[in-house]
C-alpha positions, 0 to 999 in steps of 0.5 A: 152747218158745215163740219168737218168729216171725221167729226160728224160722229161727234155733231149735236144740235147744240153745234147748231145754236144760233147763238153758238154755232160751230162750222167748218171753214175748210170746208172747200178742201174736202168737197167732192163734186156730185157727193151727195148726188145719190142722197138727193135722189133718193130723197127726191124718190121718197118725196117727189118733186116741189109742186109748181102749182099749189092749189088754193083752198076755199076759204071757209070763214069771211076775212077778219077784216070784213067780220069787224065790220059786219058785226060793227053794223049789226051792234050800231044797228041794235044800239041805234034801235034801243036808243 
C-alpha cells in the first residue's frame, strides 16, 4: 500500500481491502533513496538472512498416492480370498 506521509496516522487495514484499496500515486514525488535503509537493517538484525538452503524433512508418512494403492491391494486380496 502506498500512502502518502501525513496520513499514515490515519491508515487502517481497511485501506488495504482488495477490493477497496486506497494508494498513493504520487508516491514518487516524496521517495527519499535509502529511507528505509536502517529499517531493513535492523529487521535483518532481528531475523537474520533468508536461508539459500532448506533442509528437507523426512517424510514421515507414505505419499497418499502410494497408500491408495497399497490398501486397494490389500482389500482385493481379502475380497478375492472370501470369494
Amino acid at each position: 500500500v502506498c500512502i502518502e506521509l501525513n496520513k499514515l496516522d490515519s491508515f487502517t487495514p481497511d485501506d488495504a481491502d482488495v477490493f477497496n484499496f486506497k494508494h498513493f500515486s504520487k508516491w514518487h514525488e516524496s521517495y527519499i533513496e535509502g529511507e528505509a535503509d536502517g529499517l531493513a537493517e535492523e529487521a535483518y538484525n532481528v531475523v537474520g538472512a533468508y536461508p539459500l538452503k532448506t533442509i528437507r524433512k523426512r517424510r514421515k508418512t507414505k505419499p497418499l498416492d502410494l497408500q491408495i494403492i497399497q490398501w486397494k491391494e490389500i482389500l482385493e486380496r481379502e475380497l478375492g480370498e472370501r470369494s
